[in-house]
BAMITI-517663 format. One line per field, with one value per residue (C-alpha): residue in one letter; residue number from 1; x, y, z. Coordinates in pm, whole numbers, always signed. Each point is the difference from the previous one (the first is absolute). Layout:
REM BAMITI-517663
residuo: [A, ...]
num: [NUM, ...]
px: [X, ...]
py: [Y, ...]
pz: [Z, ...]
//
This chain:
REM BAMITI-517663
residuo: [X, X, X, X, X, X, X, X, X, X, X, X, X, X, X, X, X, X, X, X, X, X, X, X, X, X, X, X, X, X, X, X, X, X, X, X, X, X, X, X, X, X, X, X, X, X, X, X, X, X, X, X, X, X, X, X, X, X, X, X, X, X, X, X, X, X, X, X, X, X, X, X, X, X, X, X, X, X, X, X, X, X, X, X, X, X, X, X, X, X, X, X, X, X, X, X, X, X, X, X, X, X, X, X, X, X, X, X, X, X, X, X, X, X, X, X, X, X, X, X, X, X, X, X, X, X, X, X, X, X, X, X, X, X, X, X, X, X, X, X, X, X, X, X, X, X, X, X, X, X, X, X, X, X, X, X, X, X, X, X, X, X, X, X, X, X, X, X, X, X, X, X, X, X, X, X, X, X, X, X, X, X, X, X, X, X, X, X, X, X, X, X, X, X, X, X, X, X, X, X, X, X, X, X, X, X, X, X, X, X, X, X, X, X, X, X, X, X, X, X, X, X, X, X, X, X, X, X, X, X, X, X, X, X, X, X, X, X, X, X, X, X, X, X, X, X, X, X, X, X, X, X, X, X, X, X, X, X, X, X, X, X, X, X, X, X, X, X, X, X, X, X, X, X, X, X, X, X, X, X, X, X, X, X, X, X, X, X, X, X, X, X, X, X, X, X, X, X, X, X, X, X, X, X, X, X, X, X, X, X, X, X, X, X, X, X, X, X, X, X, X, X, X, X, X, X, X, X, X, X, X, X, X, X, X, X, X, X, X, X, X, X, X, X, X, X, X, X, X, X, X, X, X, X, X, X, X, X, X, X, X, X, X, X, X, X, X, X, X, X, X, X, X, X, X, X, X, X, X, X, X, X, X, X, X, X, X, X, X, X, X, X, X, X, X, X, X, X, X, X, X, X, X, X, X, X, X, X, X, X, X, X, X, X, X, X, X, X, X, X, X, X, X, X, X, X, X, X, X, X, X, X, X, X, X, X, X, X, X, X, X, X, X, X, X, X, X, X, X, X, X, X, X, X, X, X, X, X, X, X, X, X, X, X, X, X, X, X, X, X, X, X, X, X, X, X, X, X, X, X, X, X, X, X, X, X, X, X, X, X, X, X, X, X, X, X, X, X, X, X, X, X, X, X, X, X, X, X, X, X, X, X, X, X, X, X, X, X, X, X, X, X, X, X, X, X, X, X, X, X, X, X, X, X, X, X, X, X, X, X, X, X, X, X, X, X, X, X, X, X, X, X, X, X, X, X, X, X, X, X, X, X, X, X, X, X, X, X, X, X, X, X, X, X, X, X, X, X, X, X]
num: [1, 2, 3, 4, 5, 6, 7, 8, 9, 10, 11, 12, 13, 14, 15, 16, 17, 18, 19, 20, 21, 22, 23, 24, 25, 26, 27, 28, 29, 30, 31, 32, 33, 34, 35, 36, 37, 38, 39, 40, 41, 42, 43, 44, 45, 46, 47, 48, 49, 50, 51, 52, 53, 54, 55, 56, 57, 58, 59, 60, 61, 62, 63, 64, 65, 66, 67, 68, 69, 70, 71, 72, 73, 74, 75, 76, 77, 78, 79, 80, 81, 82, 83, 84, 85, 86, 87, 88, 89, 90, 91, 92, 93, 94, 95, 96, 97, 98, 99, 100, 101, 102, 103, 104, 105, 106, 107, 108, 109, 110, 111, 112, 113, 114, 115, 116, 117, 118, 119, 120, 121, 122, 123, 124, 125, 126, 127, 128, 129, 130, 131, 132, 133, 134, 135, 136, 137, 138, 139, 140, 141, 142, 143, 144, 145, 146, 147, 148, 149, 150, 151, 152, 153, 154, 155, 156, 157, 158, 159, 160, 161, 162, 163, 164, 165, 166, 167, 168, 169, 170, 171, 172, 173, 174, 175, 176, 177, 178, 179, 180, 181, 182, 183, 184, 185, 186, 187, 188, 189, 190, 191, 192, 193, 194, 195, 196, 197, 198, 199, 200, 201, 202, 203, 204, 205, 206, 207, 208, 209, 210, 211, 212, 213, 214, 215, 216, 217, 218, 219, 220, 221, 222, 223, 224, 225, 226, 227, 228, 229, 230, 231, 232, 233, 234, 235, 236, 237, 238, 239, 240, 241, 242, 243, 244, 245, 246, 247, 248, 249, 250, 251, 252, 253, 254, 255, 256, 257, 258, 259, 260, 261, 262, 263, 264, 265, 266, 267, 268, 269, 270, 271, 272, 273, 274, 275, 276, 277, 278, 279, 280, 281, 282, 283, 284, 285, 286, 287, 288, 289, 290, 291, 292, 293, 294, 295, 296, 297, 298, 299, 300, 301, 302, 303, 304, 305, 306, 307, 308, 309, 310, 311, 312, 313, 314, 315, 316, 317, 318, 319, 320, 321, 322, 323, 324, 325, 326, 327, 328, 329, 330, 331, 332, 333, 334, 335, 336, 337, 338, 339, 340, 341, 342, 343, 344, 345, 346, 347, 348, 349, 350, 351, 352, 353, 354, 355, 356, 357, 358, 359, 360, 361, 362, 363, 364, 365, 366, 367, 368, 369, 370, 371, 372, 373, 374, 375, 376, 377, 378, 379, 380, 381, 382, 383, 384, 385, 386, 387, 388, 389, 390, 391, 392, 393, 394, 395, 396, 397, 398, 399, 400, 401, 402, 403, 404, 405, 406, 407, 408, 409, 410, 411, 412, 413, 414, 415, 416, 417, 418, 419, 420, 421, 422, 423, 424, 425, 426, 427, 428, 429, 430, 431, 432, 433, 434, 435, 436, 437, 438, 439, 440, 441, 442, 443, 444, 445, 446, 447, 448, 449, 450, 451, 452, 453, 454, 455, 456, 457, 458, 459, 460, 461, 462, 463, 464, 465, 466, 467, 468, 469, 470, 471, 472, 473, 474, 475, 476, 477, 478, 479, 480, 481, 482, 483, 484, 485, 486, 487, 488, 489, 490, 491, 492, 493, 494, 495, 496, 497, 498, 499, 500, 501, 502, 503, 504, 505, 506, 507, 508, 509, 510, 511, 512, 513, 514, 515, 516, 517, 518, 519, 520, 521, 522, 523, 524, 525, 526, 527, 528, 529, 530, 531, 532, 533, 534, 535, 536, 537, 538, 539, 540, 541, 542, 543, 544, 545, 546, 547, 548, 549, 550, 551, 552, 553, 554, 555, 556, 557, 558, 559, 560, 561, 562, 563, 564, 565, 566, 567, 568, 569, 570, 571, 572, 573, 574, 575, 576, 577, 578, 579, 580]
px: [+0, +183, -114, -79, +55, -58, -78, -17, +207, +294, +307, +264, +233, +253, +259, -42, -109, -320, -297, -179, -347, -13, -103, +216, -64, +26, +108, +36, +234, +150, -66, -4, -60, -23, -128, -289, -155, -257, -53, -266, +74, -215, -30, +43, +15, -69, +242, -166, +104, +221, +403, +145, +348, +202, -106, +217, +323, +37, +298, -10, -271, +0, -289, +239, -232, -281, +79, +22, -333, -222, -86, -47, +289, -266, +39, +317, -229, -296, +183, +126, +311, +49, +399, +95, +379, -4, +225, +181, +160, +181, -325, -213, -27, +262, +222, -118, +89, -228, -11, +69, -362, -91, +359, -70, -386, +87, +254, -236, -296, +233, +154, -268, -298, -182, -147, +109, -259, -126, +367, -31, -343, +25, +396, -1, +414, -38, +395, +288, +244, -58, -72, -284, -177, +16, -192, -255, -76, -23, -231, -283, -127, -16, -123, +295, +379, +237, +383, +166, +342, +215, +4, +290, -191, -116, +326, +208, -233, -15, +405, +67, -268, -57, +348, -150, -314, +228, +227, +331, +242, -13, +296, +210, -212, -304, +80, +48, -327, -158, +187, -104, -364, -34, +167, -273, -291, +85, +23, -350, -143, +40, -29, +267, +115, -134, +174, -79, +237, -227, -32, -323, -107, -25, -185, -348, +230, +197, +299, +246, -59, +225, +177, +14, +434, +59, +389, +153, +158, -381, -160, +304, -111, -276, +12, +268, -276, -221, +372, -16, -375, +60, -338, -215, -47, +87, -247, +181, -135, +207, +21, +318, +151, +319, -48, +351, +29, -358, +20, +350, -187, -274, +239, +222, -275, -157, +407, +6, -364, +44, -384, -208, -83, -264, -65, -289, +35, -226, +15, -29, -52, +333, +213, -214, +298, +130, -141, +173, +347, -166, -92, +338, +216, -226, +25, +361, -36, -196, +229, +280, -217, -138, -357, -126, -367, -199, -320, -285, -316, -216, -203, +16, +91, -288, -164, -381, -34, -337, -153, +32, +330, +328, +104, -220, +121, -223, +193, +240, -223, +5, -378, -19, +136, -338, -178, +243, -152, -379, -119, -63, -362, +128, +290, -199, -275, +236, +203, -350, +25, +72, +222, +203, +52, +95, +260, +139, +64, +184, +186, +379, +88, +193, +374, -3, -118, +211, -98, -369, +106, +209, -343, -230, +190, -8, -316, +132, +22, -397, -245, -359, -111, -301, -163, +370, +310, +206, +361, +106, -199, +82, +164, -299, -234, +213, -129, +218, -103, -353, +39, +155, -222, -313, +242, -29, +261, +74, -37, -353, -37, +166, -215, -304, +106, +89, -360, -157, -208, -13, +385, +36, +160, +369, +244, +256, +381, +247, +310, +269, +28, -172, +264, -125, -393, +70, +45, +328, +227, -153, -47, +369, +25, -255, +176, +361, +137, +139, -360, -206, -402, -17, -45, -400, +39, -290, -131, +220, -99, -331, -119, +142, +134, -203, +318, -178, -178, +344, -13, -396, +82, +322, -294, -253, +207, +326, -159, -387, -49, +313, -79, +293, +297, +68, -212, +228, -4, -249, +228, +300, -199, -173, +361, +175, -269, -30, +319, +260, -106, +2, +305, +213, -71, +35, -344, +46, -305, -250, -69, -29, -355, +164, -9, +142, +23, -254, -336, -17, -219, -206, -300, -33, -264, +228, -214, -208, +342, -25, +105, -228, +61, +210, -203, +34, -80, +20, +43, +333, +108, -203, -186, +290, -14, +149, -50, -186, -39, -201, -15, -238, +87, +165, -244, +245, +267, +207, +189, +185, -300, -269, -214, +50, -203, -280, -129, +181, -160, +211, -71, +113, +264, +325, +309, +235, +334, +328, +259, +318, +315, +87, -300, +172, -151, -207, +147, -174, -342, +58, -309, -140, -354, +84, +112, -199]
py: [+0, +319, +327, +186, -119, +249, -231, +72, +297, +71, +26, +295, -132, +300, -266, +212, -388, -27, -2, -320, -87, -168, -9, +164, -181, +198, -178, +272, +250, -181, -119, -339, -148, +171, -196, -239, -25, -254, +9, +231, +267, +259, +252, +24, +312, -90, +168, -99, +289, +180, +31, -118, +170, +56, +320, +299, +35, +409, +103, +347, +175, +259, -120, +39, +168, -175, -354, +146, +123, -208, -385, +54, +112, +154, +78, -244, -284, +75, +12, -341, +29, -249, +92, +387, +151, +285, +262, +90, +344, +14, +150, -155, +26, -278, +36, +300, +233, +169, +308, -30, -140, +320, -10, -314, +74, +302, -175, -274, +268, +195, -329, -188, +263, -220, +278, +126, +18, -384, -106, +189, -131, -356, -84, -150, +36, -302, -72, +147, -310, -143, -350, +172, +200, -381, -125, +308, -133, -364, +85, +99, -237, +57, -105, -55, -68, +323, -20, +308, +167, +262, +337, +188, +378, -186, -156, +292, +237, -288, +4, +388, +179, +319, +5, -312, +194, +298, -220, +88, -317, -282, -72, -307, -110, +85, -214, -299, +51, +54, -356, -207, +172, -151, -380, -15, +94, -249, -240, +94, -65, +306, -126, +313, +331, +318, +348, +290, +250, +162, +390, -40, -166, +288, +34, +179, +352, -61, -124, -236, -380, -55, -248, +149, +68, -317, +30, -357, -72, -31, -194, -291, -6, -108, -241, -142, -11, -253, -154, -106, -122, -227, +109, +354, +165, +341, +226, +303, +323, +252, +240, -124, +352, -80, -347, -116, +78, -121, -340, -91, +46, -214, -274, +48, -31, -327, -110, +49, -129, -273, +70, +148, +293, +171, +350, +186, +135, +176, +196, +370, +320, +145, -265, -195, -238, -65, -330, -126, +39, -125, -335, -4, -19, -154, -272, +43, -34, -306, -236, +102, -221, +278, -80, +334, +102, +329, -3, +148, +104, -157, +348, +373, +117, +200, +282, +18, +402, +73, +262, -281, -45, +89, +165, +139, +314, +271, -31, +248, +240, +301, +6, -360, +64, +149, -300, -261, -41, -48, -387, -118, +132, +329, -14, -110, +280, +255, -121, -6, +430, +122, +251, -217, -248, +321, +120, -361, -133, +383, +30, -86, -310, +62, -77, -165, -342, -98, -320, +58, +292, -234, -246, +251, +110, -338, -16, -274, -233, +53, -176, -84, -328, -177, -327, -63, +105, -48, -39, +16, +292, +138, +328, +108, +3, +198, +358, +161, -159, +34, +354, +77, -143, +184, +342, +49, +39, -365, +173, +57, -387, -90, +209, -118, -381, +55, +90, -296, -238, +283, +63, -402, -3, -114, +100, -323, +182, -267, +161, -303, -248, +187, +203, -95, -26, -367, -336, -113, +78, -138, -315, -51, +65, -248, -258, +37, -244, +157, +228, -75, +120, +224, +377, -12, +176, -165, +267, +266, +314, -23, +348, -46, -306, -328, -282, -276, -157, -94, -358, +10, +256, -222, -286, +198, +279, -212, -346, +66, +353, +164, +161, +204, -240, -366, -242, -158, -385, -13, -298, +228, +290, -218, -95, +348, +119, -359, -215, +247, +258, -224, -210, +382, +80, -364, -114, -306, -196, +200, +137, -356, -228, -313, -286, +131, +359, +240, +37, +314, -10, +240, -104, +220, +48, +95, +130, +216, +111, +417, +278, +272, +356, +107, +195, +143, -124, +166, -299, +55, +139, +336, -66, +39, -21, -263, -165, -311, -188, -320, -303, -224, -390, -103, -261, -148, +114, -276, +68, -252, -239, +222, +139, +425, +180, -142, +176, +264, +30, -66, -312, +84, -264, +150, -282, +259, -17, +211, -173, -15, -27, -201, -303, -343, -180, -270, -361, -201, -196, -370, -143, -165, +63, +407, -91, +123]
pz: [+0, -138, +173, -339, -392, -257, -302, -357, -32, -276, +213, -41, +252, +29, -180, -299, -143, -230, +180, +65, +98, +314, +414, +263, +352, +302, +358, +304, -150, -260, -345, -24, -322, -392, -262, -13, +339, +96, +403, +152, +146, +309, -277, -355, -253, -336, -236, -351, -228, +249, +31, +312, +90, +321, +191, -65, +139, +49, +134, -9, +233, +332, +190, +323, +180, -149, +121, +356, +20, -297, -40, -375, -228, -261, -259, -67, +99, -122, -323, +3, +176, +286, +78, +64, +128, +112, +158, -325, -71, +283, +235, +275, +366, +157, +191, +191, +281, +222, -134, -350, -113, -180, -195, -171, -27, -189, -192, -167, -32, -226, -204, -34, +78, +276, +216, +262, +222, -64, +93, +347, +55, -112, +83, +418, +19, +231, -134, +17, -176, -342, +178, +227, -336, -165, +316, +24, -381, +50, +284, -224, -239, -373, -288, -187, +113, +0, +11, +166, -94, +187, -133, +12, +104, +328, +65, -63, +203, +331, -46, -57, +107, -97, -164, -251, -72, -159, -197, +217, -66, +262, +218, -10, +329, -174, -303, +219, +231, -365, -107, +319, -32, -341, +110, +272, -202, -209, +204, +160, -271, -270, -364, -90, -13, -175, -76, -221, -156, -205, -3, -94, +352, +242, +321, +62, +91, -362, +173, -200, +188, +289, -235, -339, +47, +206, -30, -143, +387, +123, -312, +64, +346, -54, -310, +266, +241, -252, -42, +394, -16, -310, -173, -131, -324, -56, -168, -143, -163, -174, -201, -155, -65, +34, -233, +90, +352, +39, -146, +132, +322, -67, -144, +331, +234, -176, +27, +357, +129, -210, -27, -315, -67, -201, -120, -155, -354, -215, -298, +123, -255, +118, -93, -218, -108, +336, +24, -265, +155, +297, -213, -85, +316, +134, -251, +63, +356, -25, -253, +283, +244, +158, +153, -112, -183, -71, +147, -310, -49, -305, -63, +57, +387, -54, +203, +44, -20, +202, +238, +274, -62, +98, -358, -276, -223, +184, +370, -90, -112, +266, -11, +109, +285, +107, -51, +104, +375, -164, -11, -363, -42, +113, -250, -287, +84, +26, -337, -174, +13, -347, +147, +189, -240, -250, +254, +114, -391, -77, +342, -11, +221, +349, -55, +342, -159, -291, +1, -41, -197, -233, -10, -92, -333, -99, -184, -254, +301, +98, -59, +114, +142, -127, +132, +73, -6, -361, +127, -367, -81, -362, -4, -247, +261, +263, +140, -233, -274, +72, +22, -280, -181, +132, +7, +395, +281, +131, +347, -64, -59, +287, +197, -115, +26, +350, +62, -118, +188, +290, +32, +15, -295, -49, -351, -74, -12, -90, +155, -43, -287, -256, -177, -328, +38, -11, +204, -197, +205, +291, -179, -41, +365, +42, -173, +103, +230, +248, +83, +274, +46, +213, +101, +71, +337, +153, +290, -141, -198, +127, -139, -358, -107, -27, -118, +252, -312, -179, -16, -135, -252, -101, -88, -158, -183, -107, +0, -172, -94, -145, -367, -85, +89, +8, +295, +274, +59, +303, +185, +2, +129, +267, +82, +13, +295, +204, +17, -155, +249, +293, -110, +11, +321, +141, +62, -167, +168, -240, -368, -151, -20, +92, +293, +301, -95, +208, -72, -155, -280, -267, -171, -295, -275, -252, -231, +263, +159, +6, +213, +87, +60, +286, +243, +349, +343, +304, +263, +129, +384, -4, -256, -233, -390, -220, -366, -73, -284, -32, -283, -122, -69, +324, +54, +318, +179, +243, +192, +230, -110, +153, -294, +131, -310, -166, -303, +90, +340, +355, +173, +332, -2, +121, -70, -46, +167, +71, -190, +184, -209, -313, -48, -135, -317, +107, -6, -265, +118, +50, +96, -288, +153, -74, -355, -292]
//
């Protein structure tokens, strides 16, 4: 008597093999057979006509303060994904002093624009260690499992002070309490270690991260640090200015960890070609023996430009500034005046915002959102095109967009990967070797980017729907987001459909598999806002063999787990009685 079978279903196992038709039998937490399986079973989900793949594998999220104070990881698992990592980029809230709460609070509102206020309300600071933050999280059940990394803000901060927070270089002494920090992490139970060196990542006052000019000295320190616990990842974002200096550094640090490392790359209007070179020592790096690959993203890092948002071109107007305060029936009532909207679309933007200022001129890169959102959109059907053709200011379009569907509106802004008005280019990231999926920043961005949905849009877009490129094989896909994924940052128990693996399943109806608009909630701390996006077609979602979405809808099952450190493959099933 198996605990669950779903029967009938074609099989994507995350082997990147052909799929199959076939049963997968469930015992406890575990699959137990594939194939043809004739015993009964408590329950049984009938899979005729569906796909049947591992759950997804994401391993690059911020729902630090989430997991402390939620059950549900939404929308990462409402969205199929039963595996999530998070403390990337180098922010989150362990290890902590007294004292220093608000530093790191403001640090991840400004990277990762989580606000502020929901982290104050909803974070407990019942830790001060790394090991005691990993206990407050497996104290509260989840729905999915979560792996945790150290992030190098919180660490440097906890080591430094005040002195960390403003970037002053850290003393031989520091460097080794930074080094031991990092070993016994590890050892608790950390999956890795996270920095950012971005200058784009700045705190909620504008200030540079606390580790953006980490001198060499303190980076060694630390990769010796995952040298003395035998085990972590490093998750590395960059800039790579200084290409040279940069990568030597990253090749270095992989040297002396004797760990991997990943690092994000995307293609970015300023330096549009970058990623090539990128490709290429990486490549480099990698025939060397180097255990080195660039975490991608298979669409646009797009912006959702909206009144409820964080960013839409009209903030820096000086007359906005008047309205700012009013709730989103106010705003809309106000923009609705003929005179205001005359004096907001003429009045020059504050310089005080460049990068909303540097957004708003970008009227190519604009465009509106239908049923859902085209990630591919044509550059025919932009703002700017639209308005030259109808002989109006794109402003004015903008503005009346914006007001649609009573300010609820959002405009689609792809800001990375779409250089060209095309996909290419991030289909030959897609397909290099050395690439991993990742970059959806699940619980991140919650007021103007909406990434969460990668690995559905990576089936319906690449696999089913694509019309001005080349289709990607749908095993290889399924395979890039489940056991490649999980495989890279040493969770090797998961991402494949097969006897002794975990149960973490997706039943999908393929051909009903779609994303719907990204909208906004406000259920965080405070009432706090943040983007959603739902999909049709999940008909099940497993998760350690207990069936947590149904139809899309949460069953109140809550397997989830806090993974601690590197998960072993499973040893292959002997019992003939668990044999397909």
């Amino acid at each position: 008597m198996y605990d669950l079978i779903v029967r009938n279903g074609t099989i994507v196992d995350g082997t990147g093999a052909a799929p199959f038709r076939g049963d997968v039998a469930i015992q406890g937490d575990r699959i137990a057979a594939v194939g043809h399986v004739s015993g009964p079973a408590t329950r049984e989900i009938d899979a005729e006509g569906r796909i049947v793949t591992p759950g997804w594998v994401d391993i690059h999220t911020h729902y630090d303060g989430q997991i402390t104070w939620a059950s549900r990881l939404d929308p990462s698992s409402t969205l199929g994904a039963t595996t999530v990592v998070v403390g990337n980029c180098g922010v989150g809230f362990a290890p902590v002093r007294a004292g220093d709460e608000d530093t790191l609070i403001r640090l991840m509102e400004g990277v990762e624009d989580i606000p502020g206020a929901a982290l104050h309300e909803g974070l407990s600071w019942q830790w001060e260690t790394f090991g005691e933050y990993m206990d407050a999280v497996e104290a509260l059940p989840h729905d999915i499992d979560v792996a945790v990394q150290v992030p190098h803000g919180a660490l440097r901060v906890y080591v430094m002070g005040q002195r960390g927070a403003d970037r002053e270089p850290a003393t031989p002494q520091e460097n080794a309490a930074m080094r031991a920090l990092t070993a016994e992490a590890i050892r608790d139970g950390a999956l890795g270690f996270s920095t950012t060196r971005t200058m784009v990542h700045r705190t909620a006052d504008g200030d540079l991260t606390p580790t953006v000019r980490a001198a060499r000295e303190e980076m060694e320190a630390i990769a010796h640090g995952l040298a003395d616990a035998g085990s972590g990842v490093i998750q590395w974002v960059s800039d790579f200015q200084d290409m040279d200096e940069e990568f030597a550094l990253v090749r270095d640090l992989t040297r002396i960890a004797g760990q991997p490392l990943s690092f994000s790359m995307v293609q970015a209007d300023v330096v549009p070609n970058q990623w090539r070179e990128l490709t290429g020592r990486l490549e480099q790096a990698v025939a060397e023996g180097y255990p080195i690959k660039a975490q991608i993203a298979g669409r646009p890092v797009g912006l959702m430009l909206g009144l409820q948002g964080s960013v839409h071109p009209f903030i820096s107007r000086p007359s906005y500034a008047r309205i700012q305060h009013l709730p989103l029936a106010g705003k809309v009532a106000a923009m609705r005046d003929p005179f205001l909207r005359a004096r907001l679309i003429a009045e020059a933007p504050l310089k005080d915002h460049p990068f909303v200022n540097s957004v708003a001129g970008a009227h190519h890169k604009m465009f509106r959102i239908g049923h859902h959102v085209d990630y591919e959109p044509d550059p025919a059907t932009s703002i700017a095109a639209e308005a030259e053709r109808l002989g109006v200011h794109p402003d004015e379009l903008v503005y009346d967009a914006l007001l649609e569907d009573e300010g609820r509106a959002f405009l689609f802004f792809p800001m990375h990967n779409y250089v060209e008005g095309n996909l290419d280019n991030v289909q030959a990231m897609i397909e290099h070797p050395d690439t991993l999926a990742g970059l959806s920043d699940g619980g991140a961005h919650v007021g103007a980017i909406c990434d969460v949905s990668l690995p559905t849009f990576m089936l319906t877009h690449w696999c089913r729907d694509r019309t001005r490129g080349p289709l990607l094989d749908l095993a290889t896909t399924v395979r890039q987001q489940t056991r490649d994924t999980a495989r890279a940052v040493g969770l090797e128990d998961r991402g494949v459909v097969a006897p002794g693996y975990l149960a973490d399943l997706n039943v999908i109806d393929f051909d009903a598999l779609a994303l719907g608009r990204p909208y906004m909630v406000y259920d965080l701390p405070t009432g706090a806002r943040r983007l959603m996006q739902k999909a049709t077609g999940y008909v099940a979602t497993i998760k350690s063999g207990a069936v947590i979405y149904a139809e899309g809808e949460a069953t109140g099952a809550l397997p989830g787990k806090l993974i601690r450190g590197r998960q072993p493959a499973p040893e292959p099933v002997r019992d003939a009685a668990l044999a397909a």
